[in-house]
Each structure stands twice: as C-alpha cells, then as structure tokens.
HTML snippet that shows the backbone in 3Dmol.js (N, CA, C, O; Angstrom):
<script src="https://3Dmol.org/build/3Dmol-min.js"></script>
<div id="view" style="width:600px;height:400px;position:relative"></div>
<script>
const pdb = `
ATOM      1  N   UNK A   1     -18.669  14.425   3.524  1.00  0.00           N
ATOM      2  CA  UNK A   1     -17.766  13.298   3.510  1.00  0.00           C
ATOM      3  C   UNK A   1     -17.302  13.039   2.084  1.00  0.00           C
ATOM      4  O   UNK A   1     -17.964  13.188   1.057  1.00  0.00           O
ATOM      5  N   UNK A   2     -16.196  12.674   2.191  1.00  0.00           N
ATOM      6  CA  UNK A   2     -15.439  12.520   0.814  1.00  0.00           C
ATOM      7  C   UNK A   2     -15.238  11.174   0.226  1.00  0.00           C
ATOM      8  O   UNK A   2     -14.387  10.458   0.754  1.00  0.00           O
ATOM      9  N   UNK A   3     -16.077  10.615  -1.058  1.00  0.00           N
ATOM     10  CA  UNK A   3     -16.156   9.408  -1.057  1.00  0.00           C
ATOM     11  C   UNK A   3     -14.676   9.142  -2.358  1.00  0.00           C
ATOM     12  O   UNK A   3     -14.221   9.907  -3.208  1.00  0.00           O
ATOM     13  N   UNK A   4     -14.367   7.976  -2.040  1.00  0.00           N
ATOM     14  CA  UNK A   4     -13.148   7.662  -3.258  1.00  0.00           C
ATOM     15  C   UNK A   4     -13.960   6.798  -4.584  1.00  0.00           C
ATOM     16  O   UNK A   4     -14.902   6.010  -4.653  1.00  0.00           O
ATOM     17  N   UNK A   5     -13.200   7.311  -5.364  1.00  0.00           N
ATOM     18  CA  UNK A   5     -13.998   6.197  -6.457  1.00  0.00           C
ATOM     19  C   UNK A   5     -12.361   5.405  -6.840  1.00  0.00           C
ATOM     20  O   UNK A   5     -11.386   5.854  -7.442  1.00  0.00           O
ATOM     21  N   UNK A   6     -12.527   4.518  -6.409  1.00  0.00           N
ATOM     22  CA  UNK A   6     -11.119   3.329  -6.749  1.00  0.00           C
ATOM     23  C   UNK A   6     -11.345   2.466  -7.582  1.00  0.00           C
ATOM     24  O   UNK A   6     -11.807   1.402  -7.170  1.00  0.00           O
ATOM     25  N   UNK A   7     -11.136   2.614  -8.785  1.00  0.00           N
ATOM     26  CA  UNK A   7     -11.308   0.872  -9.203  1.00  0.00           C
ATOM     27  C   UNK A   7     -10.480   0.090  -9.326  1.00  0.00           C
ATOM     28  O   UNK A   7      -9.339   0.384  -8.970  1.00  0.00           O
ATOM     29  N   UNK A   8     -10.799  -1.332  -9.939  1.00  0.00           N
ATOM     30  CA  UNK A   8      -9.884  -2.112  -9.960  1.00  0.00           C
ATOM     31  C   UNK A   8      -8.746  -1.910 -11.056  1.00  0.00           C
ATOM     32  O   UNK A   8      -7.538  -2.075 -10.888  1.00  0.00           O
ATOM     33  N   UNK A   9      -9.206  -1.635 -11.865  1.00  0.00           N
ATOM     34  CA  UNK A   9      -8.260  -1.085 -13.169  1.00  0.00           C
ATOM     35  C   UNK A   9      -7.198   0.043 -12.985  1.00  0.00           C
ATOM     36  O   UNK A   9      -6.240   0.273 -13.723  1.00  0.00           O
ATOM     37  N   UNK A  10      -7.549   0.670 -11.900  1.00  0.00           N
ATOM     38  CA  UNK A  10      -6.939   1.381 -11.536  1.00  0.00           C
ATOM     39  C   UNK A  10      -5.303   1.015 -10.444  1.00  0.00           C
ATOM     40  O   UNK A  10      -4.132   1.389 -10.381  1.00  0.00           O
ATOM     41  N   UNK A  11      -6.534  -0.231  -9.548  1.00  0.00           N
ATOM     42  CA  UNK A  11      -5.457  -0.437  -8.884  1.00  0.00           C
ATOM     43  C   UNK A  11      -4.340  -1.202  -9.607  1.00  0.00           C
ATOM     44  O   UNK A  11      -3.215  -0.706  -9.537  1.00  0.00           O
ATOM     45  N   UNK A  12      -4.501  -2.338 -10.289  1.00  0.00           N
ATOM     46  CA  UNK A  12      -4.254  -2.699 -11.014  1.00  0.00           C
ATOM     47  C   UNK A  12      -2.897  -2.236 -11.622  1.00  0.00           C
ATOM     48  O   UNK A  12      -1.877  -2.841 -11.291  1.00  0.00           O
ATOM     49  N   UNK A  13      -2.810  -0.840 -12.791  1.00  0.00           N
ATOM     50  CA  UNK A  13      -1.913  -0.454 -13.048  1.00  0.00           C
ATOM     51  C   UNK A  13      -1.103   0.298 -12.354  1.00  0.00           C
ATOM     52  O   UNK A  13      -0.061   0.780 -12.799  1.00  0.00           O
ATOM     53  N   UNK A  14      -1.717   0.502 -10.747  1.00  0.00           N
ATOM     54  CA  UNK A  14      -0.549   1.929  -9.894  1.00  0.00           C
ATOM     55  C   UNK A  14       0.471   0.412  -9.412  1.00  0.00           C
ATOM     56  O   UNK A  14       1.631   0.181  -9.753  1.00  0.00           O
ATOM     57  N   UNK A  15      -0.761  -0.749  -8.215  1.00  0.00           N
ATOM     58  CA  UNK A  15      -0.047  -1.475  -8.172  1.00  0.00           C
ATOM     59  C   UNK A  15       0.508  -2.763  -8.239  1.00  0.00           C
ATOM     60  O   UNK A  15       1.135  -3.387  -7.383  1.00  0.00           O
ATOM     61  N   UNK A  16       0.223  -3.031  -9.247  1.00  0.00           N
ATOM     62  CA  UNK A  16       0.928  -4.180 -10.246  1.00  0.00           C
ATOM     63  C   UNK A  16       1.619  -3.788 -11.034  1.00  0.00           C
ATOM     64  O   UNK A  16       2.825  -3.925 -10.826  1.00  0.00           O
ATOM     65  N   UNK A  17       1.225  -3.214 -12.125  1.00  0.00           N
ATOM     66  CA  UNK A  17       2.245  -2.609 -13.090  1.00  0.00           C
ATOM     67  C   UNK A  17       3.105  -1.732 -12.980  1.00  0.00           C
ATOM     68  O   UNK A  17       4.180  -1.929 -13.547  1.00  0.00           O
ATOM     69  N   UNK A  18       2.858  -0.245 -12.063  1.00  0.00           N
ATOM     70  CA  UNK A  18       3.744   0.087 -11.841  1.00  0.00           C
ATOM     71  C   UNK A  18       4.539  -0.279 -10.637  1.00  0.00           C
ATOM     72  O   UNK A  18       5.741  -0.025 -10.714  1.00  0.00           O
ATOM     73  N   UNK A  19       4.134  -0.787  -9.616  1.00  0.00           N
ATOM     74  CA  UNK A  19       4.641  -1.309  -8.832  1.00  0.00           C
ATOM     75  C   UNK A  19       5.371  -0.589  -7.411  1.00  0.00           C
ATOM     76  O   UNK A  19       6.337  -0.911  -6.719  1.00  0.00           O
ATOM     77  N   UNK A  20       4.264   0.685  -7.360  1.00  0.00           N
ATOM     78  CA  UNK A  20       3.800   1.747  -6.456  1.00  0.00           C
ATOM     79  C   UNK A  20       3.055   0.456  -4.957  1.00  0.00           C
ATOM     80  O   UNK A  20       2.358  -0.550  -4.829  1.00  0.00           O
ATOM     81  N   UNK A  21       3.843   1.445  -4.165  1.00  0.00           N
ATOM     82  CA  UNK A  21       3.098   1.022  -3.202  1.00  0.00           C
ATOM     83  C   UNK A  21       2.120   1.907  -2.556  1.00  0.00           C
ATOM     84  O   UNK A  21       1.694   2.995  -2.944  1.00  0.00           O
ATOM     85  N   UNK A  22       1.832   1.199  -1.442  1.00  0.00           N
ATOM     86  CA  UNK A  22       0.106   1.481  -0.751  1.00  0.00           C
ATOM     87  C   UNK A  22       0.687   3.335  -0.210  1.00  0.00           C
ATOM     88  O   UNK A  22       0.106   4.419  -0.241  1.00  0.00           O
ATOM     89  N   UNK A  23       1.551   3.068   0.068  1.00  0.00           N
ATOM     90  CA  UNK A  23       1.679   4.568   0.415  1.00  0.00           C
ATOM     91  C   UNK A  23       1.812   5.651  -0.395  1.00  0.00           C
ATOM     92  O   UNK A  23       1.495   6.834  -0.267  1.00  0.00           O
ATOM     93  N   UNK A  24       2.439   4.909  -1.411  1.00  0.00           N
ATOM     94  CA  UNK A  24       2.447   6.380  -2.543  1.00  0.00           C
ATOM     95  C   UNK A  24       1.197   6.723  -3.193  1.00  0.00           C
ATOM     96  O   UNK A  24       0.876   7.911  -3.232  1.00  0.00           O
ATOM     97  N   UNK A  25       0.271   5.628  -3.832  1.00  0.00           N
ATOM     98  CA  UNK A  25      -0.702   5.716  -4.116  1.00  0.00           C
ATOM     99  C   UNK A  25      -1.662   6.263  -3.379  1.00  0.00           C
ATOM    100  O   UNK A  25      -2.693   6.562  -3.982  1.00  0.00           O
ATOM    101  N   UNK A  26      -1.590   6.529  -1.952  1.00  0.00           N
ATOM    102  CA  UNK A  26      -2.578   6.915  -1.469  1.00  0.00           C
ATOM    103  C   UNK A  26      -2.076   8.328  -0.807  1.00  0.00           C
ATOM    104  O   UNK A  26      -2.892   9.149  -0.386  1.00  0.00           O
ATOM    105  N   UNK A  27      -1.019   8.485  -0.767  1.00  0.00           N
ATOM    106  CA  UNK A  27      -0.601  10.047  -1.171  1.00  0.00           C
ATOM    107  C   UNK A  27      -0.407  10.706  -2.505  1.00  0.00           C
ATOM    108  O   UNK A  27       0.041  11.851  -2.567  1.00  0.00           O
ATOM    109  N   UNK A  28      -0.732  10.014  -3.581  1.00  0.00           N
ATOM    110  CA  UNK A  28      -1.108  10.421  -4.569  1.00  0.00           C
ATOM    111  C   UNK A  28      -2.683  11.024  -4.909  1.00  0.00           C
ATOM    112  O   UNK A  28      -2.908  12.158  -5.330  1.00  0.00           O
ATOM    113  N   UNK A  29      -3.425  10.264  -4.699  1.00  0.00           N
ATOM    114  CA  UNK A  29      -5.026  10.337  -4.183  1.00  0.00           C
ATOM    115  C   UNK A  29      -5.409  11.047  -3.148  1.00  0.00           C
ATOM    116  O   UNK A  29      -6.562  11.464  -3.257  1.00  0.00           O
ATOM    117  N   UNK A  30      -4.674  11.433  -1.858  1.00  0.00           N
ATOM    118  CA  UNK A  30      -5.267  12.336  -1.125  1.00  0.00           C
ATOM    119  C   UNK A  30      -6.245  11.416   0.070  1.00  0.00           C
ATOM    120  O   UNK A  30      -7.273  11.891   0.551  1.00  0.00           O
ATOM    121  N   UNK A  31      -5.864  10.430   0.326  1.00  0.00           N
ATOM    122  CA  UNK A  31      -6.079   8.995   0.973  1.00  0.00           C
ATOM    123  C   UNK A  31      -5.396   8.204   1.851  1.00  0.00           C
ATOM    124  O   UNK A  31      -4.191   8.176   1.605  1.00  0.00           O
ATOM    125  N   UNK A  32      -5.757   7.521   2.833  1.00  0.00           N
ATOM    126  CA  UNK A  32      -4.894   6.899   3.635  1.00  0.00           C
ATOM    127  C   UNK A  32      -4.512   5.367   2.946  1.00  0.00           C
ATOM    128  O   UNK A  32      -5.256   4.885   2.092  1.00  0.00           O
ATOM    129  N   UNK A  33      -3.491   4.785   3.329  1.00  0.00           N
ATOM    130  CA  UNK A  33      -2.954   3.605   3.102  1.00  0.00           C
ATOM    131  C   UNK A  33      -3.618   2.926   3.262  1.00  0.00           C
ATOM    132  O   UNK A  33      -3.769   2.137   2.329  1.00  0.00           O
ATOM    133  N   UNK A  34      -4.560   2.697   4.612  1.00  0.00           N
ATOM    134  CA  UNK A  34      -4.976   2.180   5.094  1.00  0.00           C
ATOM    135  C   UNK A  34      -6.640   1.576   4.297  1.00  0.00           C
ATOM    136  O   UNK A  34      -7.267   0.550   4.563  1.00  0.00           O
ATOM    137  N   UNK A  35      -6.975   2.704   3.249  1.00  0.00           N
ATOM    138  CA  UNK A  35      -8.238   2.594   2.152  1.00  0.00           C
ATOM    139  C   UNK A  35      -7.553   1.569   1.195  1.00  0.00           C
ATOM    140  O   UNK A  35      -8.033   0.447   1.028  1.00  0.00           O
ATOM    141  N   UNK A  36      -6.405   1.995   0.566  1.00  0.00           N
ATOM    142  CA  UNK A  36      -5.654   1.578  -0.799  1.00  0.00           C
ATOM    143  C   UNK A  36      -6.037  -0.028  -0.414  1.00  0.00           C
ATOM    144  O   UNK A  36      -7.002  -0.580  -0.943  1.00  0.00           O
ATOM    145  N   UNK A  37      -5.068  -0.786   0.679  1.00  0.00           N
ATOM    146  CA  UNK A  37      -4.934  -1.802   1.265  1.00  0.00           C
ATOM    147  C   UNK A  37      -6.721  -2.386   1.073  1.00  0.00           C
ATOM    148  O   UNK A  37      -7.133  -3.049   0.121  1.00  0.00           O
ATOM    149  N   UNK A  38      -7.427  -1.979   2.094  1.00  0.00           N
ATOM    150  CA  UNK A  38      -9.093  -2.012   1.880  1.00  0.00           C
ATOM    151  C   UNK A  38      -9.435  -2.696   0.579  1.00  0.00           C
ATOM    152  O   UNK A  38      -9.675  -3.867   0.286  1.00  0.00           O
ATOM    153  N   UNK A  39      -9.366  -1.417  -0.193  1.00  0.00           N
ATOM    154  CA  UNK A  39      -9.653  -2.063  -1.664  1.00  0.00           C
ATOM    155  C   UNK A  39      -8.958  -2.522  -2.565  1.00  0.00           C
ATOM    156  O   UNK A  39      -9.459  -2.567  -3.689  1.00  0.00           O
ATOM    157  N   UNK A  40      -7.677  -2.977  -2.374  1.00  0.00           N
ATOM    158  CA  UNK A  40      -6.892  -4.020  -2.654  1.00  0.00           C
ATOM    159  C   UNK A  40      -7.711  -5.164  -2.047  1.00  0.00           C
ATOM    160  O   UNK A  40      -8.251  -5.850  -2.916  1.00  0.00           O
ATOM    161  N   UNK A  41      -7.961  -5.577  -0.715  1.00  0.00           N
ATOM    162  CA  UNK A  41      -8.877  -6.792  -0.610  1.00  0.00           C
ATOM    163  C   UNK A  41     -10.152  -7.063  -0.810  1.00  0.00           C
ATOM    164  O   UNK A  41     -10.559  -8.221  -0.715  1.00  0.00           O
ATOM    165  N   UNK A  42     -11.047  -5.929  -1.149  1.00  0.00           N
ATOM    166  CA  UNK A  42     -11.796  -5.892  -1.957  1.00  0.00           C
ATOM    167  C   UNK A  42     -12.329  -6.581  -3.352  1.00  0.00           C
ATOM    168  O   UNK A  42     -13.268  -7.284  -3.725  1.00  0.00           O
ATOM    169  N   UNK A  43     -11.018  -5.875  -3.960  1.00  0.00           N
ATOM    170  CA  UNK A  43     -10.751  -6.614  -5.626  1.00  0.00           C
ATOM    171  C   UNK A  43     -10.225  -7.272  -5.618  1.00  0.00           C
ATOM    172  O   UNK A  43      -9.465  -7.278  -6.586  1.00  0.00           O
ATOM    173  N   UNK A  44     -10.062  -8.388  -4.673  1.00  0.00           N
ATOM    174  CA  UNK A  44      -8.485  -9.458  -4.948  1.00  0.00           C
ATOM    175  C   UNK A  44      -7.560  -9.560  -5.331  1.00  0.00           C
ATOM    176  O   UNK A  44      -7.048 -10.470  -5.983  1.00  0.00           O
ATOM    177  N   UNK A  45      -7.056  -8.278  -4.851  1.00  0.00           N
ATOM    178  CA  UNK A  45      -5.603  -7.983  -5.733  1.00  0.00           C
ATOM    179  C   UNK A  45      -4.589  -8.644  -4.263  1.00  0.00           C
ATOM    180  O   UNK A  45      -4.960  -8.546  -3.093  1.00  0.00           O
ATOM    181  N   UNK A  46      -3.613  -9.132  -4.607  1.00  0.00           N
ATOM    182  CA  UNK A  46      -2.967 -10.274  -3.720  1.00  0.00           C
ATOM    183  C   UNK A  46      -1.567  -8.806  -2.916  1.00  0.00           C
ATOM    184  O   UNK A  46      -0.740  -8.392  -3.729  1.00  0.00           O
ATOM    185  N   UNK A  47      -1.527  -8.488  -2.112  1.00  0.00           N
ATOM    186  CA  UNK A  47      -0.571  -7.620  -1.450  1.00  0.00           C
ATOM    187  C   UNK A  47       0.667  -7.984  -1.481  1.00  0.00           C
ATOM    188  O   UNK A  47       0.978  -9.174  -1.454  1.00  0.00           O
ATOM    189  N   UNK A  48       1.588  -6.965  -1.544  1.00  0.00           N
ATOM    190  CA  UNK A  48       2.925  -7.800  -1.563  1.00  0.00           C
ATOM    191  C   UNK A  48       3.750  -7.615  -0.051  1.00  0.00           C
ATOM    192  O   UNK A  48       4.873  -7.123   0.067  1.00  0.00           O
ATOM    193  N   UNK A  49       3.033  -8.054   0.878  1.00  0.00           N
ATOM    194  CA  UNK A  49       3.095  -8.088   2.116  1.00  0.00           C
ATOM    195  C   UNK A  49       3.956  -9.363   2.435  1.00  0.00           C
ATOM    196  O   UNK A  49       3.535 -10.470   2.097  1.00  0.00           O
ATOM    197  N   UNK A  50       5.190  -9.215   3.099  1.00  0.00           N
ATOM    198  CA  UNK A  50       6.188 -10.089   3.131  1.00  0.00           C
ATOM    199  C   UNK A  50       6.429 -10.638   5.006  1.00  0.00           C
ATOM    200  O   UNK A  50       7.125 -10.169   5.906  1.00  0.00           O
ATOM    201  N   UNK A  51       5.667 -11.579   4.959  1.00  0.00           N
ATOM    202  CA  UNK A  51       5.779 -11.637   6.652  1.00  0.00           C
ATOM    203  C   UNK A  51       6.885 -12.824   6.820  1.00  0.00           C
ATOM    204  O   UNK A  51       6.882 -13.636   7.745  1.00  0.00           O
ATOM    205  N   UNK A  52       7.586 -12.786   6.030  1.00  0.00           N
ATOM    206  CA  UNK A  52       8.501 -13.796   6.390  1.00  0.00           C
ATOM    207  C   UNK A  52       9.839 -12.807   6.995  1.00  0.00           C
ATOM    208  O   UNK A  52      10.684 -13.190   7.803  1.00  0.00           O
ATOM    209  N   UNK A  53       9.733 -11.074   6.181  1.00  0.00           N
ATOM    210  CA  UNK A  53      10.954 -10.256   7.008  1.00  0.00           C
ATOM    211  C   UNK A  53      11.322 -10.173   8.457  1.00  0.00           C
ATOM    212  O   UNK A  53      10.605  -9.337   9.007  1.00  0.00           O
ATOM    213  N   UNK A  54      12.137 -10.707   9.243  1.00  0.00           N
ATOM    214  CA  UNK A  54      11.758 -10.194  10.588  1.00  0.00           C
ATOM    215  C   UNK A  54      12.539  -8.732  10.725  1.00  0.00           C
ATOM    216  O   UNK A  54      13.754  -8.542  10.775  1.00  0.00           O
ATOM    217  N   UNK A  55      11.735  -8.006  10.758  1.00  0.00           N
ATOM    218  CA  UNK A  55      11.792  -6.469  11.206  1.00  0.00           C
ATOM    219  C   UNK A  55      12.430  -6.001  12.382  1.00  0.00           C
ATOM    220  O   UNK A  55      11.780  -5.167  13.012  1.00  0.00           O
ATOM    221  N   UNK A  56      13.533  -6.323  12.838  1.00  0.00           N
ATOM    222  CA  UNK A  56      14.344  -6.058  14.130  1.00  0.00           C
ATOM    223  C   UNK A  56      15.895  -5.468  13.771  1.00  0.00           C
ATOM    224  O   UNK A  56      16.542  -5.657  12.740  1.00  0.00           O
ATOM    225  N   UNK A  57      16.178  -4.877  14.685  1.00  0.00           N
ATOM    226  CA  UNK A  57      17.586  -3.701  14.641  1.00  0.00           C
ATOM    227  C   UNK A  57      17.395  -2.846  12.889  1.00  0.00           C
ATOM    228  O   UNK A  57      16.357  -2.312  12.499  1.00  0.00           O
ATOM    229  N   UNK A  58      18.317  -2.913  12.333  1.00  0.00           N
ATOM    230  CA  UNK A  58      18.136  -1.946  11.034  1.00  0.00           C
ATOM    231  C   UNK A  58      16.924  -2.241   9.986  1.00  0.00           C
ATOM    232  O   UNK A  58      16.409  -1.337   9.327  1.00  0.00           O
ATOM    233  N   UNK A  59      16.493  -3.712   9.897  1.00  0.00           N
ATOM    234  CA  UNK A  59      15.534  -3.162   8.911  1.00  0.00           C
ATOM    235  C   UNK A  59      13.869  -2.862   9.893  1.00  0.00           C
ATOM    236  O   UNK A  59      12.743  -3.224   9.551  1.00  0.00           O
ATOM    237  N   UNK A  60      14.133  -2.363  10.709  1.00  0.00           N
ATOM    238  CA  UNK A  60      12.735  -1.848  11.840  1.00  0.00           C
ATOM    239  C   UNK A  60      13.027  -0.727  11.157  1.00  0.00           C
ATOM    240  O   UNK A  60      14.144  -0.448  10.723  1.00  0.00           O
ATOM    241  N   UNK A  61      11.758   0.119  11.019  1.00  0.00           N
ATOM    242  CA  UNK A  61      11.385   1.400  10.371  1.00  0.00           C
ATOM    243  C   UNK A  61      11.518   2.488  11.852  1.00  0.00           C
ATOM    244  O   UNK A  61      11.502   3.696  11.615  1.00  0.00           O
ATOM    245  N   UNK A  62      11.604   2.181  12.864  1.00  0.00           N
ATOM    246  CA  UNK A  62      12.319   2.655  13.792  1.00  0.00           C
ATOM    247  C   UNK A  62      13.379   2.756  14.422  1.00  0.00           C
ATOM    248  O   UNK A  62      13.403   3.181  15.577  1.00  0.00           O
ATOM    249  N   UNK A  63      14.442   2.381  13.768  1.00  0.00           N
ATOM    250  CA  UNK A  63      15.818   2.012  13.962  1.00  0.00           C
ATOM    251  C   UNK A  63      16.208   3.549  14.338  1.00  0.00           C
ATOM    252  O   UNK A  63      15.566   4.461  13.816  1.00  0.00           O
ATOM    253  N   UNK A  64      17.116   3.789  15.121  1.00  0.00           N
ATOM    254  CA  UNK A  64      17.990   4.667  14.948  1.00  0.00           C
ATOM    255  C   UNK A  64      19.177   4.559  15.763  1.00  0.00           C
ATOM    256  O   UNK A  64      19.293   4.184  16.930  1.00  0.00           O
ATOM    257  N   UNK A  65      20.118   4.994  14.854  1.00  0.00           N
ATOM    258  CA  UNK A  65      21.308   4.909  14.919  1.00  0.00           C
ATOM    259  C   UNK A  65      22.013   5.895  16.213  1.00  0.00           C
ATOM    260  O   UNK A  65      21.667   7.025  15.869  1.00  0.00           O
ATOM    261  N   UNK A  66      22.651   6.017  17.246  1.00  0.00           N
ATOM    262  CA  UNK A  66      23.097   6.785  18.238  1.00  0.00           C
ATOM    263  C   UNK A  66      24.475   6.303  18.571  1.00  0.00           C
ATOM    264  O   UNK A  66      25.121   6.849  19.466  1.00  0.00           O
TER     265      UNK A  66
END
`;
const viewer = $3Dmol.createViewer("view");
viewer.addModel(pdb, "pdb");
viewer.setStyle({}, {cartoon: {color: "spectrum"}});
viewer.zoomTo();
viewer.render();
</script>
C-alpha cells in the first residue's frame, strides 16, 4: 500500500498560493482528489468550494451541446 506524505506546507503553497486545484494537485502526486480534499480538512485549510453556483444547463460539467 502506498502511503502519501502531504503536508500542510505543502498544501498550502499548491493550494493557496498557487491556486491549483484539488484535481491538478492530485494528478500531480499520483493521487485521487478525493485524498487532496481529505487533507485539506485535516489541516484546516478552508476549500474554495462554491455552493452558492447552481450547476444546471451549461455550467453542469455534463452539459452537452446537440
């Protein structure tokens, strides 16, 4: 089993400073999104998770156009 070593300093500069999200970072690492996120709440790093978007017709990540 393949353990990650994440720290906070780390997260820190992928995403805060640079301002990478959960997906790139964790295709950068060789990792699911789904860890990054994890230890983002872990370290209290605050997500930039926007639930005020409502996600319907074009901005749904399933949209398609026909």
């Amino acid at each position: 089993m393949n353990t990650l070593n994440i720290t906070k300093g780390f997260l820190i500069k992928e995403y805060i400073i640079n301002k990478k999200s959960m997906n790139q970072i964790a295709d950068e690492i060789g990792c699911s999104s789904f860890s990054i996120f994890k230890y983002l709440k872990i370290n209290n790093i605050k997500t930039r998770v926007n639930k005020l978007i409502n996600r319907k017709g074009k901005n749904n990540v399933k949209y398609v156009v026909s």
